[in-house]
C-alpha positions as CSV (number, residue, x, y, z in Angstrom):
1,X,-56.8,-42.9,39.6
2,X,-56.9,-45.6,42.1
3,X,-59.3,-46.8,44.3
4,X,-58.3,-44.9,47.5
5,X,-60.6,-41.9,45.4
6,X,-63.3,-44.0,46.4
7,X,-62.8,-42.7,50.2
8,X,-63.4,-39.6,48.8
9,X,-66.7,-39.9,46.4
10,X,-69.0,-38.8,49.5
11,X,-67.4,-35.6,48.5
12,X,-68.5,-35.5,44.9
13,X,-71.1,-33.4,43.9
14,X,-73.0,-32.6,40.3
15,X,-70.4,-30.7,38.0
16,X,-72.0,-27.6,37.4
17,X,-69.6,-25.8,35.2
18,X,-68.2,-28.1,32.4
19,X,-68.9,-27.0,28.9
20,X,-70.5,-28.7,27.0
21,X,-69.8,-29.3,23.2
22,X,-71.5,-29.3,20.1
23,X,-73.7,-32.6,19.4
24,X,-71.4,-32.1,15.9
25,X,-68.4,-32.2,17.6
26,X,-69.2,-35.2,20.1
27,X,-71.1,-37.5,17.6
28,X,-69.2,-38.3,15.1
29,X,-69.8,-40.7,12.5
30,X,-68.4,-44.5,11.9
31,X,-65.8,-42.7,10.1
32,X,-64.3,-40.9,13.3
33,X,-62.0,-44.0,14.3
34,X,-60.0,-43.1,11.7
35,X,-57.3,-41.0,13.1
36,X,-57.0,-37.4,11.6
37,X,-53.5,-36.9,11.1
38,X,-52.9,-33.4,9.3
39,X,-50.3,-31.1,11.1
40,X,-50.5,-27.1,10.6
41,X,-47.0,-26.3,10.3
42,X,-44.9,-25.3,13.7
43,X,-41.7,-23.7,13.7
44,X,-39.4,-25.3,15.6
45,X,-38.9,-23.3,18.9
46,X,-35.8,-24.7,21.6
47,X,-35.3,-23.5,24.4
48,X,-32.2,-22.6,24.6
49,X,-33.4,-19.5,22.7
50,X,-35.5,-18.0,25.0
51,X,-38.4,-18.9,27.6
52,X,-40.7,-16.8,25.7
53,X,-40.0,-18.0,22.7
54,X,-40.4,-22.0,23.9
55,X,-43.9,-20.6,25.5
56,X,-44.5,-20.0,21.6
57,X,-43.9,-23.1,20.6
58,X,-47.5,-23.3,19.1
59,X,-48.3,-20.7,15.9
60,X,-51.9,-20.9,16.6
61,X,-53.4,-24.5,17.7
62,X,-51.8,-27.7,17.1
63,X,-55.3,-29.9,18.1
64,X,-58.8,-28.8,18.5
65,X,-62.5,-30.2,19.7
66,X,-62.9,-32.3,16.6
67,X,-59.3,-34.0,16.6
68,X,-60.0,-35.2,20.1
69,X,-63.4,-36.5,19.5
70,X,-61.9,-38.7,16.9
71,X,-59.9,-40.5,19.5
72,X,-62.3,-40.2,22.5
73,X,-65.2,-41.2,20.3
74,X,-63.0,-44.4,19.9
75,X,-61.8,-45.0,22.9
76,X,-64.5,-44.6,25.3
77,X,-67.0,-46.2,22.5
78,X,-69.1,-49.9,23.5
79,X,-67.1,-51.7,21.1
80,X,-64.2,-51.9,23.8
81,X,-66.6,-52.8,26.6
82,X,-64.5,-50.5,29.3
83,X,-61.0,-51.7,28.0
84,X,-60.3,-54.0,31.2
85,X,-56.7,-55.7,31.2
86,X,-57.2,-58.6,29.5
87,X,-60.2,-58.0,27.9
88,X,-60.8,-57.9,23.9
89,X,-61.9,-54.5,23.9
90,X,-58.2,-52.9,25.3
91,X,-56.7,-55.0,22.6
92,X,-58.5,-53.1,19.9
93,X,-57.4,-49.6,22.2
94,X,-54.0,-50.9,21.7
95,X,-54.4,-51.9,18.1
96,X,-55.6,-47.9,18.0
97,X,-52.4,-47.0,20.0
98,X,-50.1,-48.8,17.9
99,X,-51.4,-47.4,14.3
100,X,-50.9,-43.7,15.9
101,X,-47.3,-44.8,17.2
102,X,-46.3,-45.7,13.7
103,X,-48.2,-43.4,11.5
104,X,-46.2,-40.6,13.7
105,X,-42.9,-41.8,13.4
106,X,-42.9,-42.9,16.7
107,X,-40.8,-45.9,17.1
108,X,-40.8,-49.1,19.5
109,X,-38.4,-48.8,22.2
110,X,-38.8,-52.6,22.9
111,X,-38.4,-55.4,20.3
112,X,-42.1,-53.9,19.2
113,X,-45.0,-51.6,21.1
114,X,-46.0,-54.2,23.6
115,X,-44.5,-54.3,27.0
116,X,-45.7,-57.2,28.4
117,X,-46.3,-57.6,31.7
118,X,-45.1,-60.1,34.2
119,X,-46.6,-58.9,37.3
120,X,-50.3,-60.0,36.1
121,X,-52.2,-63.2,35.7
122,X,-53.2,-62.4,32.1
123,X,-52.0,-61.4,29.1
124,X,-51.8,-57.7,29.3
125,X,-49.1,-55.1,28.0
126,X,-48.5,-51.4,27.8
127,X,-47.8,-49.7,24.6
128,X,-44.5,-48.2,24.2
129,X,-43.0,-45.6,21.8
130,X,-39.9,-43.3,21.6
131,X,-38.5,-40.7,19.7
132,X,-34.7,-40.1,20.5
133,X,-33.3,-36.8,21.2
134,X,-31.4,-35.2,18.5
135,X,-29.0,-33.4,21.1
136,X,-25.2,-36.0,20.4
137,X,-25.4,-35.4,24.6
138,X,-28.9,-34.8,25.7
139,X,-30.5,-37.4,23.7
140,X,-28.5,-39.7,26.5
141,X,-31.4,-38.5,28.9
142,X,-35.5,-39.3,28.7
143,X,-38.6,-37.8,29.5
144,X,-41.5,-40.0,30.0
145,X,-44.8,-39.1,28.8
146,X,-47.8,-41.2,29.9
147,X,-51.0,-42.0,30.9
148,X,-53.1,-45.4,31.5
149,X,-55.3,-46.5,29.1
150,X,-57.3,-49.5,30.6
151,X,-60.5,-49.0,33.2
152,X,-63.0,-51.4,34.6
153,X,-65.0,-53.0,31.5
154,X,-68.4,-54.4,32.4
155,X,-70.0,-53.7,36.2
156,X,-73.1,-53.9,37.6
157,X,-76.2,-52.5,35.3
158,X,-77.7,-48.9,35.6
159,X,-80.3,-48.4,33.6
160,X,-79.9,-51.3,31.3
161,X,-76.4,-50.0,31.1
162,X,-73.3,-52.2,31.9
163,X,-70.5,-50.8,30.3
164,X,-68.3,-48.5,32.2
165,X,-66.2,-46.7,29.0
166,X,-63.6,-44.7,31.4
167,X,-64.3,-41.6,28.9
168,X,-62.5,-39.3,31.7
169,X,-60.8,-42.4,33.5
170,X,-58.8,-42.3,31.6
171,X,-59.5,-42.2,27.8
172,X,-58.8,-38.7,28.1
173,X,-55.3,-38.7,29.5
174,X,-54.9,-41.5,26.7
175,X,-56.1,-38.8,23.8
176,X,-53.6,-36.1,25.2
177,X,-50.4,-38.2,25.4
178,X,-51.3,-39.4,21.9
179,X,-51.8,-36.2,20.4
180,X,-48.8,-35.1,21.9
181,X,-47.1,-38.5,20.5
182,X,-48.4,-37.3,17.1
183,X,-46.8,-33.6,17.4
184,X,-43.9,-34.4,18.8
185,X,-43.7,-37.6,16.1
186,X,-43.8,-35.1,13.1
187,X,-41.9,-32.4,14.3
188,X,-38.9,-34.5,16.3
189,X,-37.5,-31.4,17.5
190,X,-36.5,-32.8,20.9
191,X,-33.0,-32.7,22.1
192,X,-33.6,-35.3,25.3
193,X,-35.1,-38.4,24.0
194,X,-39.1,-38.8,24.5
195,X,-40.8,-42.2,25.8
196,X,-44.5,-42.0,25.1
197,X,-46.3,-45.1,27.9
198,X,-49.4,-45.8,27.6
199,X,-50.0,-48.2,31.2
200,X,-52.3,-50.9,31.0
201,X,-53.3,-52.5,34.8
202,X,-53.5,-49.2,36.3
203,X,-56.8,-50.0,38.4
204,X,-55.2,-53.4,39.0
205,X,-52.8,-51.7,41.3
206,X,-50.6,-49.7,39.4
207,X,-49.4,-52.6,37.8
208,X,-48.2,-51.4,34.5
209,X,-46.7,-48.7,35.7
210,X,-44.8,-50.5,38.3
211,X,-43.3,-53.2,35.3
212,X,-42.7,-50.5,33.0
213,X,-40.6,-48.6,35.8
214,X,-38.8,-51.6,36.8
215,X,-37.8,-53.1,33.3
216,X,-36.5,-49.5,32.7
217,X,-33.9,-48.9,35.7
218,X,-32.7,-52.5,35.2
219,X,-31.4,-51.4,31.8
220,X,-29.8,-48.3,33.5
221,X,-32.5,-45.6,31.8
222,X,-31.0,-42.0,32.1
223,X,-34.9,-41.0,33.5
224,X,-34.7,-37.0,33.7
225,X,-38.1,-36.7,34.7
226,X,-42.2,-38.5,34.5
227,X,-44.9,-36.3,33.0
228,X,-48.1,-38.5,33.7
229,X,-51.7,-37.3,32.3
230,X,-54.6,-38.8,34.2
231,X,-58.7,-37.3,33.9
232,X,-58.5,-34.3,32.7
233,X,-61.5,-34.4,30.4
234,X,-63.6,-31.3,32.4
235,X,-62.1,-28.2,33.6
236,X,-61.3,-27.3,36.6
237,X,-63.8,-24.5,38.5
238,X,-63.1,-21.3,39.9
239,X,-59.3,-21.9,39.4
240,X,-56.8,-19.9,37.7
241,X,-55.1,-22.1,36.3
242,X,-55.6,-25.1,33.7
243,X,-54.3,-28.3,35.6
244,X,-53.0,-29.5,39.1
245,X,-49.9,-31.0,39.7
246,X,-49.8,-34.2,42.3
247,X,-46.9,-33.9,44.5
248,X,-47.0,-30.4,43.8
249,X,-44.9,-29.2,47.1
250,X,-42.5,-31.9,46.8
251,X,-40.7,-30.3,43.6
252,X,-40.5,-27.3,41.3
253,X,-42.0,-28.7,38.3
254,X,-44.5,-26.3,38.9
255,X,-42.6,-23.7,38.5
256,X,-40.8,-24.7,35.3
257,X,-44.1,-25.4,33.8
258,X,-45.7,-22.1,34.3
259,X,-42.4,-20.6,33.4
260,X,-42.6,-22.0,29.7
261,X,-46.2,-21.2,29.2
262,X,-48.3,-18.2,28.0
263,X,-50.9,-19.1,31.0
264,X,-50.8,-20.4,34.7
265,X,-50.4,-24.1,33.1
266,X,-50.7,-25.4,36.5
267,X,-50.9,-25.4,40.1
268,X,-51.9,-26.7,43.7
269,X,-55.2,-28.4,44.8
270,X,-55.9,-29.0,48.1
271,X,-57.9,-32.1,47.7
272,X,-55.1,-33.9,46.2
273,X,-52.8,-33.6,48.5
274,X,-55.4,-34.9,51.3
275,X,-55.7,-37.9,49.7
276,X,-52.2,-37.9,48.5
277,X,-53.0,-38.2,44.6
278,X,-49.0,-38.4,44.0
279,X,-49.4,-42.1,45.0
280,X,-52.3,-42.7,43.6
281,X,-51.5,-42.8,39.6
282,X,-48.6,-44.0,37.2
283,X,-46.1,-41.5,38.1
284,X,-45.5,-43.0,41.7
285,X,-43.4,-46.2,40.4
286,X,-41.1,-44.3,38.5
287,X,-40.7,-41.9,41.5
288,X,-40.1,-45.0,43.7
289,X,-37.9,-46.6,40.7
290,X,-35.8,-43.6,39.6
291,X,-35.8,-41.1,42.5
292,X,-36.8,-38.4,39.8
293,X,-39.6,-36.0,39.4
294,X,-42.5,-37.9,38.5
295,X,-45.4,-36.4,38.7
296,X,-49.3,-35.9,37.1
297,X,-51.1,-33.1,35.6
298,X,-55.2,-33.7,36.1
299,X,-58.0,-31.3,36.3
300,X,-60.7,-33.8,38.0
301,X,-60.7,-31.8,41.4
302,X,-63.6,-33.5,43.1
303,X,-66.4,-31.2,42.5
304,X,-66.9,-31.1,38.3
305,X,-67.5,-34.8,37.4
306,X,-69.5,-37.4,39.7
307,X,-69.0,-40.6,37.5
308,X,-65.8,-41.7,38.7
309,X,-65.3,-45.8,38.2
310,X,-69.6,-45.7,36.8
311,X,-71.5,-46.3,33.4
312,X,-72.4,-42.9,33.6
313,X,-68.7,-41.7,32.3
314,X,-69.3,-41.3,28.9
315,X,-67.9,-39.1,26.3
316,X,-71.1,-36.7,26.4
317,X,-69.6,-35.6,30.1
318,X,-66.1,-34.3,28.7
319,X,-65.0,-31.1,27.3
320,X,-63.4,-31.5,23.9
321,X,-62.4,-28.1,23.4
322,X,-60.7,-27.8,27.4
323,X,-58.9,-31.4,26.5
324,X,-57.3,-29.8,23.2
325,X,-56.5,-26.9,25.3
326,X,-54.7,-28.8,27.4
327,X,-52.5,-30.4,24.7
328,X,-51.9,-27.1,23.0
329,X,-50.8,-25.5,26.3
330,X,-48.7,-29.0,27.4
331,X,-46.3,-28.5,24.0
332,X,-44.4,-25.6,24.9
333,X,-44.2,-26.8,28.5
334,X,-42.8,-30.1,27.0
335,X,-40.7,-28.6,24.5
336,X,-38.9,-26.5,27.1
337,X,-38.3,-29.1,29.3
338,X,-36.9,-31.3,26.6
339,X,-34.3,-28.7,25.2
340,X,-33.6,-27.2,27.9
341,X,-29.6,-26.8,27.9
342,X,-29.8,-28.3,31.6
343,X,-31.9,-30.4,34.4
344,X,-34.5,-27.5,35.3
345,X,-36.8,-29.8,37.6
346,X,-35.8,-30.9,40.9
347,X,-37.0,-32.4,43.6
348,X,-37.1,-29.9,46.9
């Protein structure tokens, strides 16, 4: 998130309830960049049939703890030196991005995967996929799935160490939309066509976010609605349910959400609306673009992780299993929205 959650990291204390995983689950060998790809096998669940039926979208669980470790254990790892815009280590996060895109049957909705971007002094791109509806009317209209994938590289040394990875900022919001590129890749049961962004120059000021949105309504995109993913690598504590929702008052996606899941999916935090979180992340230039819902799901409530924007947010501080709970749990949700005969989510 941007820096305006600096104001707020006076607040921060120890996280005292994040589980902790397995040293076999986290540590994972040289091996782990490569991608696991199997897919149990999901019956196809619209919505159209039945709420309850698109809240069982999932026969069992699509991703687990060692699934996202693959990716995190990637992502977050030295060798891309805190993927800053520009730097050599995002490329190699976008290398990463692209191999999943195509391996998934994901395909470029620009001449290739790379958006690049104007707005920024240095060559820097987000990486964008799409699968198109299969609905002859729907498929006319897109949901956007995203997340950004750069942080802040190298800072100042603690402890010998100068590499901020971004584990939870934001390699985690990264794994989910990826995972959720890879299910919805192999299964294309969508009827409203799916864009899968990841941002880069999000800690630049939005900036990828704010291209992306732009270059989008000047070709006329039919945006339904922006489903943004940003730190959601511990769980939330003492809460009911598993994420929050920015700009939760402002429309009823909310509702919808918890509507197509088997749990509370999610719901309001306080602290996010104080320091107004719904402008503070990629979904805001697509709400200021396209007049839509746009809106993120994040469970870093400002009491269970105190390594915001420092070296010390490493993969060791995030939950595995809670992150593949929240991608299980997001593809009903996503599923119903998508099929959904009509425009559920509306702005109040």
């Amino acid at each position: 998130m941007r820096n305006a959650i600096l104001l707020s990291i006076g607040l921060l204390v120890m996280a005292c309830g994040s589980t902790k995983v397995d040293e076999s689950v986290t540590l994972q060998s040289e091996d782990a960049v490569k991608f696991d790809r199997s897919l149990m096998q999901i019956p196809q669940k619209p919505s159209d049939i039945g709420i309850a039926e698109a809240a069982a979208g999932v026969q069992g669980q699509f991703t687990n703890a060692g699934k996202i470790g693959d990716i995190m254990n990637f992502l977050a790892s030295d060798e891309l030196e805190g993927r800053d815009t520009g730097s050599e280590g995002i490329e190699k996060a976008a290398d990463f991005i692209e191999n999943v895109f195509k391996t998934n049957g994901i395909q470029p909705y620009f001449e290739g995967y790379r958006d690049n971007l104007t707005n920024f002094d240095m060559p820097a791109y987000n990486m964008v996929g799409w699968i198109e509806g299969n609905d002859p009317s729907l498929k006319n209209e897109f949901i956007i799935i995203g997340a950004h994938y750069d942080h802040i590289g190298v800072i100042e040394a603690e402890n010998g160490d100068s590499i901020a990875n971004g584990a939870n900022d934001n390699a985690t919001g990264t794994t989910v939309v990826l995972e959720l590129a890879r299910y919805f890749g192999q299964k294309k049961n969508n009827k409203r066509s799916i864009i899968f962004a990841l941002f880069s120059a999000e800690e630049k000021g939005l900036l990828g976010s704010k291209h992306l949105a732009n270059r989008l309504k000047e070709k006329n995109l039919q945006l339904y609605a922006m489903l943004n993913y940003e730190m959601v690598g511990v769980p939330l504590q003492g809460k009911e349910h598993l994420t929050y929702l920015t700009g939760y008052e402002q429309s009823n996606l909310a509702e919808v959400a918890n509507g197509y899941s088997d749990i509370e999916f999610t719901g309001f935090l306080p602290k996010a609306k104080e320091f107004n979180l719904f402008k503070r992340s990629d979904n805001y230039p697509f709400h200021e673009a396209f007049g839509v819902p746009s809106q993120t799901f994040s469970t870093f409530d400002f009491t269970n992780f105190n390594h915001y924007h420092k070296v010390g947010d490493e993969v060791s501080e995030m939950d595995f299993a809670h992150m593949a709970n929240v991608v299980n749990k997001s593809i009903p949700v996503i599923t119903g929205i998508t099929n959904a005969p009509s425009k559920e989510i509306k702005y109040n």
